[in-house]
C-alpha positions as CSV (number, residue, x, y, z in Angstrom):
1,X,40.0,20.7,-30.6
2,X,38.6,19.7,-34.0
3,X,34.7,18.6,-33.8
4,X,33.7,14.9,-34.5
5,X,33.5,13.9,-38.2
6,X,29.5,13.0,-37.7
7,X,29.3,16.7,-36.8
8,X,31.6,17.8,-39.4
9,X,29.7,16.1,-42.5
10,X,26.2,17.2,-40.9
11,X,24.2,18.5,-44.2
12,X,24.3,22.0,-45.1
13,X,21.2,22.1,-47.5
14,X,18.4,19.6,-47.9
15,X,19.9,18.3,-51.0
16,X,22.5,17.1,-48.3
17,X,20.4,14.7,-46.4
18,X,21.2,11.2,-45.9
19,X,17.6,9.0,-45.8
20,X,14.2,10.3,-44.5
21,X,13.1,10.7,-48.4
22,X,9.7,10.3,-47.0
23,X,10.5,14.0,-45.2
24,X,13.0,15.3,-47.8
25,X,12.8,13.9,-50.8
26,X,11.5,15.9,-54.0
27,X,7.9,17.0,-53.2
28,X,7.6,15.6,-49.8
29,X,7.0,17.8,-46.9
30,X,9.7,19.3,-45.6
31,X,11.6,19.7,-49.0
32,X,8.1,21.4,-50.2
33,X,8.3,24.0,-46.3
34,X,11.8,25.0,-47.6
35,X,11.1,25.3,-50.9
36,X,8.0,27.9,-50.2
37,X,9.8,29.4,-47.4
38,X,6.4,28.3,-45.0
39,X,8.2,27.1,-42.0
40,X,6.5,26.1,-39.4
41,X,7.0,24.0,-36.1
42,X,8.2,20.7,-35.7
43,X,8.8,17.7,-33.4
44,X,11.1,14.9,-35.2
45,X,11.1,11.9,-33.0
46,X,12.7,8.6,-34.1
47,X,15.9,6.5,-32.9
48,X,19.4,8.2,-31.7
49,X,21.6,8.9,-34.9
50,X,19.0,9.1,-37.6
51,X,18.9,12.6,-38.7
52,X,16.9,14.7,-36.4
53,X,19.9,17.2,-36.3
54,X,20.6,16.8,-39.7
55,X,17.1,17.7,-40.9
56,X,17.2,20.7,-38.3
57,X,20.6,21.7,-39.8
58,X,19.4,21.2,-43.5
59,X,16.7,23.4,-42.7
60,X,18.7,26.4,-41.4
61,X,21.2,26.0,-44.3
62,X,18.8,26.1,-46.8
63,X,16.7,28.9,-45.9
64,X,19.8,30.7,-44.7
65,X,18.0,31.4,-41.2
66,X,20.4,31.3,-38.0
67,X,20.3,28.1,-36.4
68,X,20.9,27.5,-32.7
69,X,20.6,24.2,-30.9
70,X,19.7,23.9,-27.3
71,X,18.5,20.5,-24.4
72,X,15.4,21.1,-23.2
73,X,16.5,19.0,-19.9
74,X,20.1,20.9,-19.5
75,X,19.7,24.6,-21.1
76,X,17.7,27.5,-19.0
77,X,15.2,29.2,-19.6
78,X,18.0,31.9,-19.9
79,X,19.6,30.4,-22.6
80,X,16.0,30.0,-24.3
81,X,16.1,34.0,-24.1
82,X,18.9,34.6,-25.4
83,X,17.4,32.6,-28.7
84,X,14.4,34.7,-28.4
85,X,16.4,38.0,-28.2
86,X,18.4,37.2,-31.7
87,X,14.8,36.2,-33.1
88,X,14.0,39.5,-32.7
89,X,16.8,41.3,-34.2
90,X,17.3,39.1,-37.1
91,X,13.8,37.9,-37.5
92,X,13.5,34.2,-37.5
93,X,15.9,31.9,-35.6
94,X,15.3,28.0,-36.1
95,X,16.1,26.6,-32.7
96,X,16.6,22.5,-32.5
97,X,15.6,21.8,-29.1
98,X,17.0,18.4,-28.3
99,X,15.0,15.8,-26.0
100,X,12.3,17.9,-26.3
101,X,10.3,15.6,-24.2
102,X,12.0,16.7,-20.8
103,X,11.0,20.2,-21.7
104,X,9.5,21.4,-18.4
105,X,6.0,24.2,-17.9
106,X,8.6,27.4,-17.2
107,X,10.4,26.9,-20.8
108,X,7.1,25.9,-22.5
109,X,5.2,29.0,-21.4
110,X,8.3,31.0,-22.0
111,X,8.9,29.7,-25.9
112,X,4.6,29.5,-26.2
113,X,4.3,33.4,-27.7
114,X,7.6,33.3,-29.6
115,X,6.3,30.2,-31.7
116,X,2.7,32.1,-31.7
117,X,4.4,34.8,-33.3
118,X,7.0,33.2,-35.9
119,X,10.3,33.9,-34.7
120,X,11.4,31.3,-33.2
121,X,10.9,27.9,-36.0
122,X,10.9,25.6,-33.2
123,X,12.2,21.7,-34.7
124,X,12.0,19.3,-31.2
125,X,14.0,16.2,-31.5
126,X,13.3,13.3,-29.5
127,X,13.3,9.2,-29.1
128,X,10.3,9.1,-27.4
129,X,6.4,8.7,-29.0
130,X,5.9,12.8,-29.0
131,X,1.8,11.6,-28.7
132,X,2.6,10.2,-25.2
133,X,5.5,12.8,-24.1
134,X,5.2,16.0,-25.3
135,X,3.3,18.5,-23.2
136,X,-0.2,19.5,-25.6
137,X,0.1,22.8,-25.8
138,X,3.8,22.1,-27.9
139,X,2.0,19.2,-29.7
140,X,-0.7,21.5,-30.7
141,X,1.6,23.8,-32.5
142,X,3.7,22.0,-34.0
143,X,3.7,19.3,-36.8
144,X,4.6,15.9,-36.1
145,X,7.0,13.5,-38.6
146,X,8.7,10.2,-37.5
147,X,12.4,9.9,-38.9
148,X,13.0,6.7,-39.8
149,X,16.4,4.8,-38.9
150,X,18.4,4.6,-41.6
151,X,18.9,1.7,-44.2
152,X,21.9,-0.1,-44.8
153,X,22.4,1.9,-48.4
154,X,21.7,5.6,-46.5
155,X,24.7,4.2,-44.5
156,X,27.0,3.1,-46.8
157,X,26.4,7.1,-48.6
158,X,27.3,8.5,-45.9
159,X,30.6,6.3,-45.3
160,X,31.5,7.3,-48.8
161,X,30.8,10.6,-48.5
162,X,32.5,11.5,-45.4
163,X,35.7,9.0,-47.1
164,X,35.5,11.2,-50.0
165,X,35.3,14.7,-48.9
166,X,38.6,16.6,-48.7
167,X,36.9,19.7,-46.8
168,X,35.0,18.4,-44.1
169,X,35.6,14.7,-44.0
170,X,38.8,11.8,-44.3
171,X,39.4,12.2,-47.7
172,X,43.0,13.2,-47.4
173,X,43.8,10.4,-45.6
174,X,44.1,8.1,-48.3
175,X,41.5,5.5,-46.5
176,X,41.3,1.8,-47.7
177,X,38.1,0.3,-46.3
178,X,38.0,-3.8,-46.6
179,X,34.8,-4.6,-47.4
180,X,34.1,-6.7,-44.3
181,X,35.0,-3.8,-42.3
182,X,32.4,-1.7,-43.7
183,X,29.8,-4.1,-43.3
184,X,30.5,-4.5,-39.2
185,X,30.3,-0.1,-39.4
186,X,26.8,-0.2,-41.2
187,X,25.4,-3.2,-38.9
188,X,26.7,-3.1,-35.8
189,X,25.9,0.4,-35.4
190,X,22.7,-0.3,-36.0
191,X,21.5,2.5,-38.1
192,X,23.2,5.0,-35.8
193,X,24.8,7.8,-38.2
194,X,26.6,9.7,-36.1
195,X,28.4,6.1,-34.2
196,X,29.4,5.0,-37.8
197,X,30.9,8.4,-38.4
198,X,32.7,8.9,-35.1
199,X,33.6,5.1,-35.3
200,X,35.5,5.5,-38.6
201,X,37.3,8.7,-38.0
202,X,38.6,7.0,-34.0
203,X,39.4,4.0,-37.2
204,X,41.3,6.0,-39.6
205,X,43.1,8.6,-37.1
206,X,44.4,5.9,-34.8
207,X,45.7,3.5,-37.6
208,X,49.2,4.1,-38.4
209,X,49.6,4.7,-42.1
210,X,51.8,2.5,-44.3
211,X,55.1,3.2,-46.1
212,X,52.9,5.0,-49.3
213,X,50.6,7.3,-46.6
214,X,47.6,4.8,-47.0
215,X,45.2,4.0,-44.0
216,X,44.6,0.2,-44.2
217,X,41.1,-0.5,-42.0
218,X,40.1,-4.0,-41.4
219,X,37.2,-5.9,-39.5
220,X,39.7,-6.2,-36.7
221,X,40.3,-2.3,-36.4
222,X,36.5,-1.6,-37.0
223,X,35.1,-3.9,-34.1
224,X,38.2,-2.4,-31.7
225,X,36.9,1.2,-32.2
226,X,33.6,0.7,-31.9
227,X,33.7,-2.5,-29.2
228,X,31.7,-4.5,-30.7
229,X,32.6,-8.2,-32.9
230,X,31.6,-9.2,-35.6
231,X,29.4,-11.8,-34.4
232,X,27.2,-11.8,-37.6
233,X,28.9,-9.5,-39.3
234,X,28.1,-10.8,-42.8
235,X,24.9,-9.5,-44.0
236,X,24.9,-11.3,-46.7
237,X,26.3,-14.5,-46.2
238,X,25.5,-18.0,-45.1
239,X,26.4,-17.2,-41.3
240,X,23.8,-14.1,-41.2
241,X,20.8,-16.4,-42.2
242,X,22.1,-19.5,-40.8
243,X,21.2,-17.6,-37.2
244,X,18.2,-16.2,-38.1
245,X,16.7,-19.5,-39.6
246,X,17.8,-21.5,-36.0
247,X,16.5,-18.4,-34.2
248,X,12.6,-19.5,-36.0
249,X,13.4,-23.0,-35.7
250,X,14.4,-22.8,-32.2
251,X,11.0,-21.4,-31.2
252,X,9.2,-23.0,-33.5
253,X,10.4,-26.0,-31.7
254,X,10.1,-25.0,-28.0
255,X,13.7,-24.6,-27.1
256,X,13.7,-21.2,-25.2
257,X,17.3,-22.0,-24.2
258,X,18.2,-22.4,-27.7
259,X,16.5,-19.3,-28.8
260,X,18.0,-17.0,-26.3
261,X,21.2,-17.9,-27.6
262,X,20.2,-17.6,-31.2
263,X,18.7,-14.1,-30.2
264,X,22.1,-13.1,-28.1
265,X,24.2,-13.4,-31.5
266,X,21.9,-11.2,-33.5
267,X,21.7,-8.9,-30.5
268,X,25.4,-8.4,-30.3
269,X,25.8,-8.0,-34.2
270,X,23.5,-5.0,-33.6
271,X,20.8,-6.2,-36.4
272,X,17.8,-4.9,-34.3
273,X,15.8,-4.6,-37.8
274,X,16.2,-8.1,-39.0
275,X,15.1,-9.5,-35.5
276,X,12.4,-7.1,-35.1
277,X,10.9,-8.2,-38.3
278,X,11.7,-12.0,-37.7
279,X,9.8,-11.9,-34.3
280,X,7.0,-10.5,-36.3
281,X,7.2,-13.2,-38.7
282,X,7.3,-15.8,-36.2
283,X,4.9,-14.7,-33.8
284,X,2.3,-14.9,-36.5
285,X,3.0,-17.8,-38.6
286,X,4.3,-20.0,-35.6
287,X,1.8,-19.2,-32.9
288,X,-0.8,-17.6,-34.8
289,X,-4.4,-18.5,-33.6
290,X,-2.8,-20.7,-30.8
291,X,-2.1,-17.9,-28.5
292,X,-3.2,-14.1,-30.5
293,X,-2.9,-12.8,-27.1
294,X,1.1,-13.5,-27.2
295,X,1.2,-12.4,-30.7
296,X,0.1,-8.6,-29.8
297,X,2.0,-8.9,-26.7
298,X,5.2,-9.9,-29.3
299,X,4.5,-7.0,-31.7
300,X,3.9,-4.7,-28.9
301,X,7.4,-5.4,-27.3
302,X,9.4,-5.3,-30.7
303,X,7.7,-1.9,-31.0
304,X,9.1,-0.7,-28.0
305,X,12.5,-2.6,-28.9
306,X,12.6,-0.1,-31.9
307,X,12.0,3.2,-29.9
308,X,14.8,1.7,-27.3
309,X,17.2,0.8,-29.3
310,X,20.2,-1.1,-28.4
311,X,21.2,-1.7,-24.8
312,X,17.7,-1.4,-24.0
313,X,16.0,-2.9,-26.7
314,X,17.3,-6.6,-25.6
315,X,14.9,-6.2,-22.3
316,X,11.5,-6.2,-24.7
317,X,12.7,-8.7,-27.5
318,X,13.8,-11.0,-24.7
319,X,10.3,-11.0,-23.0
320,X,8.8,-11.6,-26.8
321,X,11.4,-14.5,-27.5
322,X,10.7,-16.2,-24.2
323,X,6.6,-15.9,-24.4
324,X,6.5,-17.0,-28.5
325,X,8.9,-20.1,-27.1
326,X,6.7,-21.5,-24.2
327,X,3.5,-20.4,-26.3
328,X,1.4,-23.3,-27.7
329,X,2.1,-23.2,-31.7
330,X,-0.2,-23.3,-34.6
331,X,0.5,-22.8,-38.2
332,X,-3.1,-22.9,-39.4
333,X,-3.1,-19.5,-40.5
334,X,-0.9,-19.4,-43.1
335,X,-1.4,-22.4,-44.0
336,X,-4.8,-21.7,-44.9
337,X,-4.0,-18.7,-46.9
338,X,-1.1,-20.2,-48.8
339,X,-3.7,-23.0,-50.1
340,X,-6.2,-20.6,-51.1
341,X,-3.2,-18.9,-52.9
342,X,-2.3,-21.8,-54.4
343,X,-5.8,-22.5,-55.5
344,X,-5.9,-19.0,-57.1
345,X,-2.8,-19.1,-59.3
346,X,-4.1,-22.4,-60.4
347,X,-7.7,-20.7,-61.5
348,X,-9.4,-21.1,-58.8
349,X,-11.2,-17.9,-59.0
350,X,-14.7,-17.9,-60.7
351,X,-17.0,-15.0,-60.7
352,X,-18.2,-13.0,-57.1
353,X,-22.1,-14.3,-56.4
354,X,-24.4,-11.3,-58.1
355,X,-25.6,-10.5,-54.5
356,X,-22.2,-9.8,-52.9
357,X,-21.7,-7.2,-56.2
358,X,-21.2,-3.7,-55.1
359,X,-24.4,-2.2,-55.5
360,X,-23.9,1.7,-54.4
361,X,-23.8,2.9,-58.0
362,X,-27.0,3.5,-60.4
363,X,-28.1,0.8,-62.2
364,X,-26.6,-1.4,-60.0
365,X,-30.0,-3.1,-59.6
366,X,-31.0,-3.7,-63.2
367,X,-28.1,-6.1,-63.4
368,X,-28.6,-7.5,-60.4
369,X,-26.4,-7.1,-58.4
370,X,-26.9,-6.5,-54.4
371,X,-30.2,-7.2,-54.8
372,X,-30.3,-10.7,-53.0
373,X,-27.8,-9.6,-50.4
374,X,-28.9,-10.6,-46.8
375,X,-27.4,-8.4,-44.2
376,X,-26.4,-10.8,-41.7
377,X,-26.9,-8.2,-38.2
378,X,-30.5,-8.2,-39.0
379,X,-30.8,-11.6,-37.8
380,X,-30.2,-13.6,-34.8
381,X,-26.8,-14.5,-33.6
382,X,-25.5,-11.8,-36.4
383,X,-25.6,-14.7,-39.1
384,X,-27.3,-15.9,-42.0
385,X,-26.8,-18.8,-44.4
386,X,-25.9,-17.6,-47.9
387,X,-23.7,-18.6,-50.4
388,X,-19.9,-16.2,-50.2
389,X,-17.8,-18.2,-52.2
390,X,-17.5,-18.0,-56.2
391,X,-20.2,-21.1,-57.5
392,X,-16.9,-23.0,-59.1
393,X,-15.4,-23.0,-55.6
394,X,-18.5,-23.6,-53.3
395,X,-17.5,-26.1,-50.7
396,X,-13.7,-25.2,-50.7
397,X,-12.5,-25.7,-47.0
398,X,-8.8,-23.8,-46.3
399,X,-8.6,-23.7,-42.9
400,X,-7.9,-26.7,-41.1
401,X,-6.6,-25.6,-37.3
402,X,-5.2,-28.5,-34.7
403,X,-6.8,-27.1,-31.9
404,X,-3.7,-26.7,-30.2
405,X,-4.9,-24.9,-27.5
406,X,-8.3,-23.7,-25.9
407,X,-8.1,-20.8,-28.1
408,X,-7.7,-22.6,-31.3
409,X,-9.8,-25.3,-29.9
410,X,-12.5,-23.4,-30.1
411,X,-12.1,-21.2,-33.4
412,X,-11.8,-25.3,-34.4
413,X,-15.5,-25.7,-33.4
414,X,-16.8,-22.8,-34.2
415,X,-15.2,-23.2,-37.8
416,X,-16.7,-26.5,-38.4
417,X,-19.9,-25.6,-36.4
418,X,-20.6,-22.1,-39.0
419,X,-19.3,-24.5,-42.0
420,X,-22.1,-27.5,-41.5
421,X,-24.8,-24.4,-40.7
422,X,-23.8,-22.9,-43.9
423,X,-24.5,-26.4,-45.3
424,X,-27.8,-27.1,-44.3
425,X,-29.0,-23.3,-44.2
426,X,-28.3,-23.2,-48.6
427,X,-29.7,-27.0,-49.3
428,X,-32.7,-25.9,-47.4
429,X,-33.3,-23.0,-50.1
């Protein structure tokens, strides 16, 4: 039986790698471990179809080491000895150990020496936060680096490349890809590698070819193999921003009905990184200083959203998207900064007061700066009247808050109660 393509085009050398630059690229970490031949232990930990095996692979094939691959939750600790027993006779064996997390005491005290000792190069691959599910005495040992999903050009390499290549990949197969087609691969796979991969080859394998041996695959083909439509399948077009724009508006305005639909079409389209970072967007420039308990509580749960990954994922951003809805609203915040940026890129800047200066340097004092400064927690209440803002822009008043709920309310009053203290406190000198 021939393996999958997405295990087929796996990379044999670093060079190889599809994305994680930040791991692999020239100069950066891991590049730098195989380069110097100073392996050590390591636990990548990121979203399903990233590159954890890749990376592991890359290793082995560039440092020429035998590589093994083993599941901490379904291999024994007999199979772990069989991995220590080639370490031995051919001196170092990199072993990916996937889900690492489930990795119980008997295999950890059994694998403990071997990674003491060097033999084993131990790479853990694993979805969840390694801080909160690895066992310490693995963490301890080994170095911890987040693989990132993938971007929408990593993905579109890797579709070329596996199209392209005659040895490993499709490339005899004469593929024609319509464009739209490609674009429901890439998103609603959602970063997932190894889907996109297996998608196309189910794609180009089950198409009957035409007349001149040419594989013709279109958007309908595409969303058949990989069961998902093409909801918002156009990235780039009107549609795509069309949804996320009513997806803001919708809770902007209140309409949690509205916004669960808006969030249903971007959820089955698979774009878990444009909602995550439009929750973000919303939840502090919608709701801001109304509700700052809800805005964690949002960030918190597109976090989690991002380990998940789709199904799960729609569990969290529908418990955000509900919350930011019903939330009172305020968009004091950035409306506040926006003026003062406005202000700036009009001139609005004038020269910091001599006494806010930095002053931790010589000479410092003998032009004057610091040397008025009056530190505000040696004084009651932690505050002191003194003058912050530039002399040109003395006065200037950004943020102007509604008060649209007992939060904001009473930043409102302390805002304007500091603001008339500040006042009074600088006439008086």
């Amino acid at each position: 039986m021939q393996q999958p393509l997405a295990y087929r085009m796996r990379p044999r050398t670093i060079s190889e790698v599809v994305g994680q630059q930040h791991l692999v690229g020239e100069g950066k970490i891991i590049n730098r471990m195989v380069t110097a031949k100073m392996l050590s232990s390591m636990i990548l930990y990121g979203p399903p179809g990233t590159g954890k095996t890749s990376i592991a692979s890359a290793i082995a094939g560039s440092t020429k080491y035998a590589f093994r691959i083993l599941n901490a939750a379904t291999d024994s600790k007999k199979d772990l000895q069989m991995v220590a027993d080639e370490a031995k006779m051919s001196g170092t064996v990199i072993l990916l150990l996937d889900e690492i997390h489930r990795l119980d005491k008997t295999k950890q005290d059994f694998l403990l020496p071997h990674l003491e000792s060097g033999n084993i190069v131990l790479i853990g691959a694993t979805t969840e936060n390694p801080y909160l599910s690895i066992l310490p005495a693995i963490r301890s040992r080994t170095q911890i680096f987040e693989v990132k999903p993938l971007s929408e050009d990593d993905m579109q390499i890797a579709i070329d490349r596996a199209l392209t290549d005659k040895e490993r990949g499709l490339g005899d197969f004469k593929v024609t890809l319509d464009d739209d087609a490609r674009k429901q691969l890439v998103y609603a796979t959602n970063g997932d590698l190894r889907s996109a991969l297996n998608g196309l080859e189910l794609a180009v394998r089950s198409t009957k070819p035409s007349d001149d041996g040419a594989v013709h695959i279109t958007l309908a083909i595409v969303e058949e193999t990989i069961q998902r439509k093409a909801v918002t399948a156009d990235k780039d077009g009107d549609g795509h921003y069309n949804v996320i724009s009513a997806l803001q508006k919708s809770i902007r305005g209140s309409d949690t009905d509205a916004a669960l639909h808006y969030l249903a079409r971007l959820i089955e389209a698979g774009d878990l990184p444009i909602i995550a970072r439009r929750l973000q967007v919303i939840a502090y420039e919608d709701i801001g200083l109304a509700n700052p308990a809800v805005v964690q509580r949002a960030v918190m749960a597109v976090q989690t959203a991002q380990q998940l990954g789709f199904p799960e994922a729609r569990i969290p951003l529908a418990n955000a998207v509900i919350e930011l809805a019903l939330s009172p609203k305020s968009n004091s915040a950035i409306s506040a900064v926006d003026e003062a940026i406005a202000r700036v890129r009009k001139g609005g800047t004038g020269d910091v007061p001599d006494h806010l200066k930095d002053a931790h340097y010589s000479g410092a004092k003998k032009l004057g700066h610091g040397v008025d400064y009056v530190y505000p927690h040696g004084h009651p209440g932690d505050w002191v009247p003194q003058q912050y803002l530039p002399d040109k822009l003395v006065g200037a008043s950004y943020f102007k808050p509604t008060g649209n709920s007992k939060v904001e309310q009473a930043y409102k009053e302390q805002y304007a109660k500091l603001r008339q203290a500040q006042q009074n406190g600088l006439k008086k000198r």
